[in-house]
PyMOL Python script that loads the backbone (N, CA, C, O; Angstrom):
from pymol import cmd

cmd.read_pdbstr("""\
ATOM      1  N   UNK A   1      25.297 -41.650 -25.475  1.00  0.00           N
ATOM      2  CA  UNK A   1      24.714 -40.341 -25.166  1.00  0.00           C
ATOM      3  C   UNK A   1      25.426 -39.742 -23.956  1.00  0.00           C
ATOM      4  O   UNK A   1      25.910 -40.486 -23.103  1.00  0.00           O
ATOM      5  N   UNK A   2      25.492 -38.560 -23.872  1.00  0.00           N
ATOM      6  CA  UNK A   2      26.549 -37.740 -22.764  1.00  0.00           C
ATOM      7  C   UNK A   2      25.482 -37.431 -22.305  1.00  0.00           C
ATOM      8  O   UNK A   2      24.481 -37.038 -22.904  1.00  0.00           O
ATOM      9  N   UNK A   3      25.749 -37.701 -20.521  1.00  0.00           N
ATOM     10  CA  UNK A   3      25.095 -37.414 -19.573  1.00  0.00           C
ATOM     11  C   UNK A   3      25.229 -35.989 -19.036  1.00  0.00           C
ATOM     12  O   UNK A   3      26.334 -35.448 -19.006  1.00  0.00           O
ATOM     13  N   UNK A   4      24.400 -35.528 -18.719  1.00  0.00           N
ATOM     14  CA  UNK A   4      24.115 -34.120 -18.428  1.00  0.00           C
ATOM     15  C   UNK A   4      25.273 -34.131 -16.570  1.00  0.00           C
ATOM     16  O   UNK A   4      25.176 -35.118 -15.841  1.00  0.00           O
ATOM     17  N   UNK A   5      26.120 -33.039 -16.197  1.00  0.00           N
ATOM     18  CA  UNK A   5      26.583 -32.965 -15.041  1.00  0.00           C
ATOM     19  C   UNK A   5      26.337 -31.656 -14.602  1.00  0.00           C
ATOM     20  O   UNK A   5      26.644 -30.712 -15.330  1.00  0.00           O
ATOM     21  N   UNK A   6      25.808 -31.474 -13.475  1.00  0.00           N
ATOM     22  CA  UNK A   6      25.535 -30.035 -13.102  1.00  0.00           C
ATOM     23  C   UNK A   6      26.242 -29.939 -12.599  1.00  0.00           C
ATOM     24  O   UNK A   6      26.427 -30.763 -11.704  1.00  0.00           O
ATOM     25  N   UNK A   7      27.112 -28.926 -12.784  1.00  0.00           N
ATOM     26  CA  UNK A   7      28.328 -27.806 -12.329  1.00  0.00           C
ATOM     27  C   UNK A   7      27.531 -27.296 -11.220  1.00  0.00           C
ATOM     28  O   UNK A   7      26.301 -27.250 -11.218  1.00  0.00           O
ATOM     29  N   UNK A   8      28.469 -26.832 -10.065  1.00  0.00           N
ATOM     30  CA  UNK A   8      28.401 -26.355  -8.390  1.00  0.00           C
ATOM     31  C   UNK A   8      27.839 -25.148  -8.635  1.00  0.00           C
ATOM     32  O   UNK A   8      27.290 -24.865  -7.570  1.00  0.00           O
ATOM     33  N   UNK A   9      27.613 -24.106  -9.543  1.00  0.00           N
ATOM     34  CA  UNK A   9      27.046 -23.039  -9.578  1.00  0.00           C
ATOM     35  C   UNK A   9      25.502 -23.040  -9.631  1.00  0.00           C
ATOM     36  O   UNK A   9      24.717 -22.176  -9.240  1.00  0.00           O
ATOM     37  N   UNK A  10      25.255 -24.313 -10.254  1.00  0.00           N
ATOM     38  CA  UNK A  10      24.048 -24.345 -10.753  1.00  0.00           C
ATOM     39  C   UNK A  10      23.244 -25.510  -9.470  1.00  0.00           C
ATOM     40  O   UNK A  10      22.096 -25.878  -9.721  1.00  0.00           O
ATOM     41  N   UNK A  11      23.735 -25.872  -8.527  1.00  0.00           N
ATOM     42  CA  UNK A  11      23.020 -26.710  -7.536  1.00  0.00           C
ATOM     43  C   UNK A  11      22.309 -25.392  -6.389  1.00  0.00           C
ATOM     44  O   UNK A  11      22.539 -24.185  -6.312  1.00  0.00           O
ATOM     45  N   UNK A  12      21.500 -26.190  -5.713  1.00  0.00           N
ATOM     46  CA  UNK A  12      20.666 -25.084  -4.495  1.00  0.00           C
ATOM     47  C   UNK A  12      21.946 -25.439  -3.426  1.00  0.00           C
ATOM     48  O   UNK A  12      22.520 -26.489  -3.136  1.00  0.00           O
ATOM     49  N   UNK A  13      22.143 -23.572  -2.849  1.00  0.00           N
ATOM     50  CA  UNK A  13      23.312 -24.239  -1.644  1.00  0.00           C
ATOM     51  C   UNK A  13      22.015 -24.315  -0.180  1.00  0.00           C
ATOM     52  O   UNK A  13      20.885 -23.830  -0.128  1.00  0.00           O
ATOM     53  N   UNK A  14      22.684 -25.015   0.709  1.00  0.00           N
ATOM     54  CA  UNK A  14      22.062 -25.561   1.993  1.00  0.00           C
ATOM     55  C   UNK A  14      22.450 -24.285   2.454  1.00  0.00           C
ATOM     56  O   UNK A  14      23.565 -23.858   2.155  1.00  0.00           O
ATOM     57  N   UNK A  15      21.464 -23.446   3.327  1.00  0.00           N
ATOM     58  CA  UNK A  15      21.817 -22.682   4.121  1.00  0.00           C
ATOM     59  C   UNK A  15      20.633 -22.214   5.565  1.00  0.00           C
ATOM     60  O   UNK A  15      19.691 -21.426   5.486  1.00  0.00           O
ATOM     61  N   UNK A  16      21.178 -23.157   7.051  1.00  0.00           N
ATOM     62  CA  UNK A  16      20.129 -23.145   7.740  1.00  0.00           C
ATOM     63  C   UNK A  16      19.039 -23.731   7.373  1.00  0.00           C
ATOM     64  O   UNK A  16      17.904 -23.436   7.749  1.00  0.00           O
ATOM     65  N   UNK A  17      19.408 -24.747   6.481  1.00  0.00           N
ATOM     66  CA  UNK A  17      17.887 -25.865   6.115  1.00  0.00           C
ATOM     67  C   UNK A  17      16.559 -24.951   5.579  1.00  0.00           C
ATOM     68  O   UNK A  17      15.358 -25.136   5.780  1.00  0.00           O
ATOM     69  N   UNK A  18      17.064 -24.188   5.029  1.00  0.00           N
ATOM     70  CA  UNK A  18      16.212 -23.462   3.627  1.00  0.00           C
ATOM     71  C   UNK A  18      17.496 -23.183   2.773  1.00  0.00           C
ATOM     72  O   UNK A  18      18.579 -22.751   3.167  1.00  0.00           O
ATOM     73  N   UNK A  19      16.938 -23.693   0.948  1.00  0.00           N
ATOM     74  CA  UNK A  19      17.301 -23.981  -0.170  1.00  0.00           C
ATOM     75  C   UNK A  19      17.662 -22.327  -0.299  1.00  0.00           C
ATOM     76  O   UNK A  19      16.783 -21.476  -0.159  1.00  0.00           O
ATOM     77  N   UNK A  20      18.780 -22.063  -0.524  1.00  0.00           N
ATOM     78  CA  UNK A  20      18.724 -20.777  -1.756  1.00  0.00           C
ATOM     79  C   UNK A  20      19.611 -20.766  -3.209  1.00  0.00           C
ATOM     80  O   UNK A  20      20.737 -21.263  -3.193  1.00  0.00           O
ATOM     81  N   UNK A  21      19.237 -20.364  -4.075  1.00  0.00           N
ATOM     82  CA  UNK A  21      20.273 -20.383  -5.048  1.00  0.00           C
ATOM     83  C   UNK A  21      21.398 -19.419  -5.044  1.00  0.00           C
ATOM     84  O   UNK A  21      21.592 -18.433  -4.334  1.00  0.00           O
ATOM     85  N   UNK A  22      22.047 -19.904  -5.945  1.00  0.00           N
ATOM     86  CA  UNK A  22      23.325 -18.819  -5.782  1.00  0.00           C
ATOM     87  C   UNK A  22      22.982 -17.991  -7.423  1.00  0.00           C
ATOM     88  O   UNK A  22      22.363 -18.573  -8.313  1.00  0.00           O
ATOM     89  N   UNK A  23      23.426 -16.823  -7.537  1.00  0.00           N
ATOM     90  CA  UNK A  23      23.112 -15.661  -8.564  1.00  0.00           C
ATOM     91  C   UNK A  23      23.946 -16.627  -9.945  1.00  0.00           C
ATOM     92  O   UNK A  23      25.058 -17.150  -9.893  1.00  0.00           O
ATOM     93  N   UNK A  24      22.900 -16.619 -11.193  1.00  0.00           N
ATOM     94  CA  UNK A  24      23.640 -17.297 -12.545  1.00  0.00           C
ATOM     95  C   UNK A  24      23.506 -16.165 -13.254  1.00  0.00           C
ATOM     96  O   UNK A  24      23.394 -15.095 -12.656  1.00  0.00           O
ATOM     97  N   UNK A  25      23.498 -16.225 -14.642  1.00  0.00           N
ATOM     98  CA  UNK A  25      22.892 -15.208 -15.684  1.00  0.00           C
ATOM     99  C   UNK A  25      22.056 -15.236 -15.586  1.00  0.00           C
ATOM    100  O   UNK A  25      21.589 -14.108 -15.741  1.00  0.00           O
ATOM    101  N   UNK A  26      20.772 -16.510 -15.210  1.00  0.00           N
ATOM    102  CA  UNK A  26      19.921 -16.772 -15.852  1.00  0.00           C
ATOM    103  C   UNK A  26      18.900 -16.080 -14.427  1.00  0.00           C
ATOM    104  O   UNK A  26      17.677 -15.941 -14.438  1.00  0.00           O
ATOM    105  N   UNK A  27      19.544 -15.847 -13.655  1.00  0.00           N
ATOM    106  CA  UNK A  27      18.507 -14.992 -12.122  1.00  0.00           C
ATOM    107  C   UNK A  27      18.471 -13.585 -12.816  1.00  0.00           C
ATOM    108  O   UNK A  27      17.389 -13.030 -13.010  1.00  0.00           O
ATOM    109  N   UNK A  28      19.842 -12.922 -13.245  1.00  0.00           N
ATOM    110  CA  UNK A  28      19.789 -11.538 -13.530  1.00  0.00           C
ATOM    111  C   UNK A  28      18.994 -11.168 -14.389  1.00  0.00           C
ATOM    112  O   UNK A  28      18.550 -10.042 -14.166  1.00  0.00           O
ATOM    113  N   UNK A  29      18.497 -11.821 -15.604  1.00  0.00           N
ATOM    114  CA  UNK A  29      17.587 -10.851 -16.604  1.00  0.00           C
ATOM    115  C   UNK A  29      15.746 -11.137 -15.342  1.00  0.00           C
ATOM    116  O   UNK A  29      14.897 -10.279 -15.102  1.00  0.00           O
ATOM    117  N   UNK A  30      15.770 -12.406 -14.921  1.00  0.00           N
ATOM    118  CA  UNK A  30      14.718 -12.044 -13.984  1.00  0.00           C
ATOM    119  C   UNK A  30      13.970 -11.544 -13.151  1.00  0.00           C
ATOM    120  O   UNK A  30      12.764 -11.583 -12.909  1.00  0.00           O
ATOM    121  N   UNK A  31      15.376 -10.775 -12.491  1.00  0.00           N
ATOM    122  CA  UNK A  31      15.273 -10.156 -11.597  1.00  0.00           C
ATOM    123  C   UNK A  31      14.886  -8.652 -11.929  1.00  0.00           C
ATOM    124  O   UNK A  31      14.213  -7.885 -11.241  1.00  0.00           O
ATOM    125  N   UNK A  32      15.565  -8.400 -13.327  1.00  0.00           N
ATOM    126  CA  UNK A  32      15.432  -6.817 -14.102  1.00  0.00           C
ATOM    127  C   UNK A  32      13.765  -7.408 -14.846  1.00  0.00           C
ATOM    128  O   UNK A  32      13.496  -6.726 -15.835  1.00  0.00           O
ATOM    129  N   UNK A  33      12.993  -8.185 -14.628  1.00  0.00           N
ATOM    130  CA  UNK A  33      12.077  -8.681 -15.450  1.00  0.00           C
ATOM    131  C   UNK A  33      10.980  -7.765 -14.053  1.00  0.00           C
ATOM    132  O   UNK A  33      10.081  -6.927 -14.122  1.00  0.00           O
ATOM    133  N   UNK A  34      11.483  -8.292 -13.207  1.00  0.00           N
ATOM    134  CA  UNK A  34      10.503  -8.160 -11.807  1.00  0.00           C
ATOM    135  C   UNK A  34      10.871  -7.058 -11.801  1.00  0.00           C
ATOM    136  O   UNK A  34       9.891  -6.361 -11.539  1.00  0.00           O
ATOM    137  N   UNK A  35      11.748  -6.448 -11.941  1.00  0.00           N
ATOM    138  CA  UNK A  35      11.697  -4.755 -11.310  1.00  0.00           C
ATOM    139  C   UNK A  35      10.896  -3.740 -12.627  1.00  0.00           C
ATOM    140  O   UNK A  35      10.195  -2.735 -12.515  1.00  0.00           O
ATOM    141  N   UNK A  36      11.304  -4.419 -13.727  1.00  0.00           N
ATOM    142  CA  UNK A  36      10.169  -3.574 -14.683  1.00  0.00           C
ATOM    143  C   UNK A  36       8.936  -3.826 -14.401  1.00  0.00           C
ATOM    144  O   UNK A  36       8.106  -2.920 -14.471  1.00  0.00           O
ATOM    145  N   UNK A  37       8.609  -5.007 -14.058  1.00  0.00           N
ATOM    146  CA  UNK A  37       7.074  -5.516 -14.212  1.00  0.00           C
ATOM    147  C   UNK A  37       6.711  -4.392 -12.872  1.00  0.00           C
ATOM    148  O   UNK A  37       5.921  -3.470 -13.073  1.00  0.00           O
ATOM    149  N   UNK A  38       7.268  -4.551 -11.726  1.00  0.00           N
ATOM    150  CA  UNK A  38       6.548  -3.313 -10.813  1.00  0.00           C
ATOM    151  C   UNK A  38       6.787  -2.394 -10.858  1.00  0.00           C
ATOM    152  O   UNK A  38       6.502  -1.785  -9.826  1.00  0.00           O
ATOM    153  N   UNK A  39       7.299  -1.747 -11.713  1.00  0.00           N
ATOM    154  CA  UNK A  39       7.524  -0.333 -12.455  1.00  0.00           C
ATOM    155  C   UNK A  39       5.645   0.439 -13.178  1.00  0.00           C
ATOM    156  O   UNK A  39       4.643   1.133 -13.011  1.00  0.00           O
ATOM    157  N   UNK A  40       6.595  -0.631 -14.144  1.00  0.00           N
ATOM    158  CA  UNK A  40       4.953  -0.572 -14.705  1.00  0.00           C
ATOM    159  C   UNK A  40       3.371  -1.228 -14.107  1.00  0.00           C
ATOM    160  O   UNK A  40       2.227  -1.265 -14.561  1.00  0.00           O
ATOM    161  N   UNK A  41       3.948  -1.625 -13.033  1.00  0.00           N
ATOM    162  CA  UNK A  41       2.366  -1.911 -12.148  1.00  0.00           C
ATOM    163  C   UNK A  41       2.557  -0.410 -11.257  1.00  0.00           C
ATOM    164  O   UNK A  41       1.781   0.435 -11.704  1.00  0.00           O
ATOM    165  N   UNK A  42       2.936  -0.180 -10.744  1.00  0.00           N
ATOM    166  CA  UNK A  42       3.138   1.488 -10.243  1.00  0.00           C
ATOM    167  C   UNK A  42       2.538   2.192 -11.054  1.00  0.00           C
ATOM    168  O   UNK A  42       1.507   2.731 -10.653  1.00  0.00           O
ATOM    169  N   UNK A  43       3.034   2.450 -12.631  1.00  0.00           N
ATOM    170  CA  UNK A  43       3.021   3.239 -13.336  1.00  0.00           C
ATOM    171  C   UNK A  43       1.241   3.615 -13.743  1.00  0.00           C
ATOM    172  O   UNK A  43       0.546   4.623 -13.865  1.00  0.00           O
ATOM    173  N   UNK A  44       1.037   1.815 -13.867  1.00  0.00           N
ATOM    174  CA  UNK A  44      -0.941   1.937 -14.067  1.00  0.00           C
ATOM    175  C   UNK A  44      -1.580   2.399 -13.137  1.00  0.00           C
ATOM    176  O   UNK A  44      -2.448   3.267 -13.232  1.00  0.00           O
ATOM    177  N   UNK A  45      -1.069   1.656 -11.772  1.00  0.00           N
ATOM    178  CA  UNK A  45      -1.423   2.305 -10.247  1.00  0.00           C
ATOM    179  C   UNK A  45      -1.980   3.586 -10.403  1.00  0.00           C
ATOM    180  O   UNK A  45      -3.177   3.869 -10.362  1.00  0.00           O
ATOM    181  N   UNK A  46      -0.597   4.679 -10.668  1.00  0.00           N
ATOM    182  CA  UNK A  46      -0.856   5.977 -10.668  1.00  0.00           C
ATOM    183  C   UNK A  46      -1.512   6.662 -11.618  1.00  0.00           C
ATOM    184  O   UNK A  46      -1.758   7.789 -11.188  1.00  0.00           O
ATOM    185  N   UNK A  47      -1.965   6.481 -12.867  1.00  0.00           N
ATOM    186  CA  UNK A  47      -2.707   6.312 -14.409  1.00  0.00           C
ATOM    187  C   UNK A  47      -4.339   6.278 -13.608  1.00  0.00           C
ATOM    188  O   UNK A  47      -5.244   7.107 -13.704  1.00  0.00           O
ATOM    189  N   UNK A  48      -4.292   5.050 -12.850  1.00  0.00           N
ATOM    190  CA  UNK A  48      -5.695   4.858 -12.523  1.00  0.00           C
ATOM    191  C   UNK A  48      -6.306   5.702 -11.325  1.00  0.00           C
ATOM    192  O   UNK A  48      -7.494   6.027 -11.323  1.00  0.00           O
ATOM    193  N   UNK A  49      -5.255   6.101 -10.110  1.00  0.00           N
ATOM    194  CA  UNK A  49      -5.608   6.733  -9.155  1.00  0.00           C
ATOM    195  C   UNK A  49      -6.052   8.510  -9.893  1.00  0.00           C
ATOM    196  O   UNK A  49      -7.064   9.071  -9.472  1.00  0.00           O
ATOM    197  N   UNK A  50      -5.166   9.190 -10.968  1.00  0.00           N
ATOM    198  CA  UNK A  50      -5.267  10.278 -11.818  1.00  0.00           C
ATOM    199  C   UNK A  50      -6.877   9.973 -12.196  1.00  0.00           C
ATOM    200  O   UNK A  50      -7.942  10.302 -11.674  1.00  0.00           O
ATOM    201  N   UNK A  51      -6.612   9.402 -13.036  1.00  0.00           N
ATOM    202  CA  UNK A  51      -8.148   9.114 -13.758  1.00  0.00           C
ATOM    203  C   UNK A  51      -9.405   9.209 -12.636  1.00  0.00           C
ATOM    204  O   UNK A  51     -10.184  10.155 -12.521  1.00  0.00           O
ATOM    205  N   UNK A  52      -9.387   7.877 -11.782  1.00  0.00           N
ATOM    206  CA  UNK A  52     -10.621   8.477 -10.490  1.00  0.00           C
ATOM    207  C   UNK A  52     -10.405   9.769 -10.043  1.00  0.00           C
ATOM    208  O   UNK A  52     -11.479  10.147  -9.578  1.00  0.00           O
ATOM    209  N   UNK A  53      -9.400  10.824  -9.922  1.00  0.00           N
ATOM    210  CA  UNK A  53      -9.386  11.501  -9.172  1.00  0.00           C
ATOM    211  C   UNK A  53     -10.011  12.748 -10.145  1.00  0.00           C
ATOM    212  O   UNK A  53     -10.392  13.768  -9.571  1.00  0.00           O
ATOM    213  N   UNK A  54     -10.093  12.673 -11.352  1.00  0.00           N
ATOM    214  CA  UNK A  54     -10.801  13.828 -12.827  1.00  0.00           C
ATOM    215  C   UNK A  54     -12.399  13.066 -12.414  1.00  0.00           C
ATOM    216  O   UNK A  54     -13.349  13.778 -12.089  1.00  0.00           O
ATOM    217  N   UNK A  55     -12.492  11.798 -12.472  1.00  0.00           N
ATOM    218  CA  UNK A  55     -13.812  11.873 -12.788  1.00  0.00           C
ATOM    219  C   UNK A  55     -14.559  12.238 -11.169  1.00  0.00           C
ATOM    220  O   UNK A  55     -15.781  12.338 -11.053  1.00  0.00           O
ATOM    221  N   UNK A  56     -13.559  12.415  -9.942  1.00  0.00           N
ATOM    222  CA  UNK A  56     -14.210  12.839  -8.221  1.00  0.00           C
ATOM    223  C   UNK A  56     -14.581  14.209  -8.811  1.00  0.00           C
ATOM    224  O   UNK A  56     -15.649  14.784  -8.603  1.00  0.00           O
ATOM    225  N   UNK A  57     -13.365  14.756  -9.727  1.00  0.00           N
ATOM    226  CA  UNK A  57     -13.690  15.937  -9.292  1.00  0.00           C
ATOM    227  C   UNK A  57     -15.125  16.439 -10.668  1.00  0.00           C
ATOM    228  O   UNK A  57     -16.163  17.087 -10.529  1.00  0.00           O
ATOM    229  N   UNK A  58     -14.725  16.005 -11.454  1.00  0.00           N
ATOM    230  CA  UNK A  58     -16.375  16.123 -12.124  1.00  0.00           C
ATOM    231  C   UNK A  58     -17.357  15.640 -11.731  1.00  0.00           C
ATOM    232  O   UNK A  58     -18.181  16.553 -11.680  1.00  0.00           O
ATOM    233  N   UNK A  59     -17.730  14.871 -11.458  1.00  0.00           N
ATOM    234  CA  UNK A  59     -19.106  14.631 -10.370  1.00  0.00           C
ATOM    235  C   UNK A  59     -19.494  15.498  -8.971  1.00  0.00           C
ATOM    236  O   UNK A  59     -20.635  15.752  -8.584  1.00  0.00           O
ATOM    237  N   UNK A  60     -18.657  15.750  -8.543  1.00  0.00           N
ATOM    238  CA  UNK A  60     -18.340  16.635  -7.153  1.00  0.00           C
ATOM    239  C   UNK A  60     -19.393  17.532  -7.031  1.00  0.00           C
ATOM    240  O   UNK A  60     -20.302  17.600  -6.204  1.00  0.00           O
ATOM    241  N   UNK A  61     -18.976  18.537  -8.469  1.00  0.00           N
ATOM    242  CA  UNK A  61     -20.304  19.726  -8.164  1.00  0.00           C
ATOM    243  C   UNK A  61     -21.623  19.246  -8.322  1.00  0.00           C
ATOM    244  O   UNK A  61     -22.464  19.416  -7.440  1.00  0.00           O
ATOM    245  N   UNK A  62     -21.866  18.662  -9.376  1.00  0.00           N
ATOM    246  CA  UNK A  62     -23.125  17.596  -9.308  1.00  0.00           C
ATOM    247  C   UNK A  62     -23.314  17.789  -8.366  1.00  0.00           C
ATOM    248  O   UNK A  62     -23.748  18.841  -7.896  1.00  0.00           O
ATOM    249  N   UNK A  63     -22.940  16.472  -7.630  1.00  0.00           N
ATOM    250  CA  UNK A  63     -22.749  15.983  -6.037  1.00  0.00           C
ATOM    251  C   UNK A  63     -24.006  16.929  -5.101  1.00  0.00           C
ATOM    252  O   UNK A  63     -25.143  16.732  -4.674  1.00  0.00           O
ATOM    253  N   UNK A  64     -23.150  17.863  -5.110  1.00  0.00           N
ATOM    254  CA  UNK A  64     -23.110  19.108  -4.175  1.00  0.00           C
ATOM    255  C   UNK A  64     -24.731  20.230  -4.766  1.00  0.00           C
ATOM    256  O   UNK A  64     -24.979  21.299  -4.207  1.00  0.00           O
TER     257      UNK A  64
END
""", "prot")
cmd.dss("prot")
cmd.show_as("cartoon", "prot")
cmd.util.cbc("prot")
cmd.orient("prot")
């Protein structure tokens, strides 16, 4: 059976005694994963702040 060897791209480099990785393919679609995902957490954000802000203003006169 062939033993698995991890190639230098794929190890954590030492830097100041915190681990960081170095950029593969496999960081880049993640990274575009995280920037959509808070896209679209923004996007509900603002969906939901709209929405409370129709139903402030229909209750309002009530209110008043």
């Amino acid at each position: 059976m062939e033993e698995d060897v991890m190639d230098e791209t794929d190890s954590d480099v030492k830097d100041n005694g915190r681990s960081s990785y170095r950029m593969t393919d496999e960081t880049i679609p993640m990274q575009k994963l995280l920037e959509q995902f808070e896209k679209a957490r923004l996007q509900e954000r603002h969906l939901r702040k709209k929405e409370l802000m129709k139903l402030v203003e229909t209750m309002l006169p009530i209110a008043v």
